[in-house]
C-alpha positions in Angstrom: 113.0 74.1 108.1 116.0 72.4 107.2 119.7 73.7 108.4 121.7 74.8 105.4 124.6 72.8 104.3 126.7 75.7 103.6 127.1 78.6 105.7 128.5 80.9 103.0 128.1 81.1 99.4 130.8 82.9 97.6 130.2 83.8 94.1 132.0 84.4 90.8 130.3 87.6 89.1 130.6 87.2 85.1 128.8 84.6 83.4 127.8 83.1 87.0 125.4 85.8 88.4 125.5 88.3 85.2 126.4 88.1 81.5 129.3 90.1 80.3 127.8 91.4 77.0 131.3 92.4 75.8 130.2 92.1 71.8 127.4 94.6 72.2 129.0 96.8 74.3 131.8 97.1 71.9 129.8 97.8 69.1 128.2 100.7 70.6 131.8 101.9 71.9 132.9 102.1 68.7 130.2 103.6 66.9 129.6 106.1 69.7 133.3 107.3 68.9 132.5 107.4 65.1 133.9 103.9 64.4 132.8 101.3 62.2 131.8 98.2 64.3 133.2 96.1 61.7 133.8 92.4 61.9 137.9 93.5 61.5 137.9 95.4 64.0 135.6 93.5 66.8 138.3 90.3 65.9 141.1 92.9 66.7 140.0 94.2 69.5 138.9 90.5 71.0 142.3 89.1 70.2 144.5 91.8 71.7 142.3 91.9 74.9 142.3 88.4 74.9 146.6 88.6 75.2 146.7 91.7 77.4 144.2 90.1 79.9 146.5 86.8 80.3 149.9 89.2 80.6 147.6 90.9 83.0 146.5 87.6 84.7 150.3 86.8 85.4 151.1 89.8 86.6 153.4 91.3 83.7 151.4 94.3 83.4 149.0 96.2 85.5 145.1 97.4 84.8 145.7 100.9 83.5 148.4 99.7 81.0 145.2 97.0 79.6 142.7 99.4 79.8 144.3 102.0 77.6 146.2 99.8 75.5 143.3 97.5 74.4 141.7 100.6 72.6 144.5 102.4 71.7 144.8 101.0 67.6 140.9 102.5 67.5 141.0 105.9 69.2 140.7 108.8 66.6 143.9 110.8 67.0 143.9 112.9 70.2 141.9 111.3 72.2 143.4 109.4 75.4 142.1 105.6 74.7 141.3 105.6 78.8 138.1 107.6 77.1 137.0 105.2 75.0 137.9 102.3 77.9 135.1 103.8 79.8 132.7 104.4 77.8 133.1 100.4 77.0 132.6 100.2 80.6 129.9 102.2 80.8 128.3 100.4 77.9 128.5 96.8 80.1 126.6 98.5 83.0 123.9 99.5 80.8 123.5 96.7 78.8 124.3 93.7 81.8 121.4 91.5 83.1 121.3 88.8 85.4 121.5 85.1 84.1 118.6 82.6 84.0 117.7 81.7 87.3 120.1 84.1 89.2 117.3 86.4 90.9 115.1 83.9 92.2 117.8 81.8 93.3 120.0 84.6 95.0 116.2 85.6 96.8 116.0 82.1 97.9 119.8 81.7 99.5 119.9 85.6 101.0 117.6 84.9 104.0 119.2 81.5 104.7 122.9 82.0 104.1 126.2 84.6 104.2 127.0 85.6 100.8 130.1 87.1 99.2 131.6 87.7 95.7 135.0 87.1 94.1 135.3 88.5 91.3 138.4 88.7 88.7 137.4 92.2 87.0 137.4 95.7 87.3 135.9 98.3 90.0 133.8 100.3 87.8 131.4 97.4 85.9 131.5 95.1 89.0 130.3 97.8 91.3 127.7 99.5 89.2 126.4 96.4 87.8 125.5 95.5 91.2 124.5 98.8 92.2 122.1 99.0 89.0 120.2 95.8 90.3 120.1 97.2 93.8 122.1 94.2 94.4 124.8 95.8 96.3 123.9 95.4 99.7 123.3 91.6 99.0 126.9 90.3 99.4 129.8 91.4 101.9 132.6 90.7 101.1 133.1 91.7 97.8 136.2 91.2 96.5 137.2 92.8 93.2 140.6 91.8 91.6 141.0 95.2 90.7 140.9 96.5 94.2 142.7 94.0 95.5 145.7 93.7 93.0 145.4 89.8 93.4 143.5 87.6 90.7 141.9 83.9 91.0 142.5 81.7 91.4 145.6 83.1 93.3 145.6 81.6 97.4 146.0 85.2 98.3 142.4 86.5 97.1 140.2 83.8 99.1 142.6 84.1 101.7 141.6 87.6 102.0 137.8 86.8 101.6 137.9 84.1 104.5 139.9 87.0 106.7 137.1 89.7 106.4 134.3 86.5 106.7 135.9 86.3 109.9 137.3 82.8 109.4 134.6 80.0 109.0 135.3 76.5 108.2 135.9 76.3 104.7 133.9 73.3 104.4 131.3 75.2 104.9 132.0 77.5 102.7 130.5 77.0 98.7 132.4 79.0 96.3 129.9 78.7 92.7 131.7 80.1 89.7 131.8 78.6 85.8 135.4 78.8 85.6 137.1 75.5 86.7 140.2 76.6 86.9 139.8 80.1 88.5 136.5 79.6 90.4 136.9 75.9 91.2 140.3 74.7 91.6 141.4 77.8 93.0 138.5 77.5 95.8 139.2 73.9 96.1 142.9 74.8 97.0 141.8 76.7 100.0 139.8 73.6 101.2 136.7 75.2 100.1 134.0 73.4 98.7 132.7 74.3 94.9 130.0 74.5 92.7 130.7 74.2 88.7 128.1 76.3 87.1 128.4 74.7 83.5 125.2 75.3 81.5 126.5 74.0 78.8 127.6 70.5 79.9 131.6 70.9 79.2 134.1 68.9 80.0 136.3 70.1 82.3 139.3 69.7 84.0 138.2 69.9 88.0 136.6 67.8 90.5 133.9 69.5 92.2 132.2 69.2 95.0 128.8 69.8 93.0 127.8 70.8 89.3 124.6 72.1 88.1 123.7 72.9 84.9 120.8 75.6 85.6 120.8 77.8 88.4 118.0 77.1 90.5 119.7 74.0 90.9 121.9 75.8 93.5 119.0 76.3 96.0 119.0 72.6 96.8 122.1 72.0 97.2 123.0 75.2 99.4 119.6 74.7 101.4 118.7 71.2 101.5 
């Protein structure tokens, strides 16, 4: 049996090992609450996330101000928008499933290799997405942005991950995300080496140490 190249695999969580199926899982928010899921209001409610989550991502405001703030203009009057924030969460638990390629691969790599999780995101649909797939013994650490109060691809967060891995040689460490500047050059940064996941082919602007387009294309790499 061949060594493995890598003696860690880190992993990015949404749209790497799971799909975030944020349009579903609004519409049945909203309707749930009594709301028509209405083109208007899913374009509302995508752009003002879209503006919270960068103030969020540099650090001009905190979780709980997004999370009730990106519901508020919906919430029937009297009800605390936190309400309808989790029931959105609860929505992407339910409705989450792994991406093409993710199980078999991650059954291939578990028996072989260490394997962690960074994930920019918060506690509640990280954790029981994982928990749902019985998943959530497979990967230690897992680092949460939420928990952690850092995001990616801040030096801090996989400067914390490497601590509780106790410390490996980054170069043989694989960090495998589809965001290049959060997932890639933010692992790169640390000396890490990276895996682009980019099913669709886009161009990007990274340089990776590999990039697969499906993947079971991982396996190889990581094993040999």
């Amino acid at each position: 049996m061949n060594t493995p190249h890598y003696d860690w695999v880190l992993f990015d969580l949404d749209e790497t090992l799971l799909d975030f199926p944020v349009g579903k899982a609004l519409e049945q928010t909203l309707q749930l609450h009594g709301i028509v899921a209405n083109e208007t209001r899913m374009s509302e409610y995508r752009e003002l996330n879209h503006r919270l989550w960068g103030q969020y991502n540099s650090g001009e405001i905190d979780a709980q101000h997004l999370q009730q703030t990106r519901f508020s203009p919906f919430v029937p009057e009297g009800m605390d928008p936190l309400m309808m924030n989790d029931t959105f969460l609860q929505q992407i638990i339910a409705l989450s499933q792994p991406l093409d390629g993710v199980l078999e691969t991650l059954l291939q790599l578990k028996e072989r290799v260490s394997m962690g999780i960074i994930t920019n995101g918060f506690s509640l649909p990280q954790r029981g997405r994982l928990a749902k797939l019985g998943w959530h013994d497979w990967f230690a650490p897992l680092i949460i942005s939420d928990e952690v109060r850092v995001t990616k691809p801040a030096a801090a967060i996989f400067e914390q991950s490497l601590a509780l891995m106790g410390r490996p040689d980054p170069a043989r460490v694989l960090m495998v995300g589809d965001n290049p500047k959060t997932d890639i050059a933010g692992a790169a940064a640390m000396g890490l080496a990276t895996c682009w996941y980019n099913p669709q082919g886009q161009a990007g602007d990274c340089a990776p140490t590999h990039e697969i387009r499906h993947f079971t294309h991982l396996a190889e790499i990581v094993l040999g």
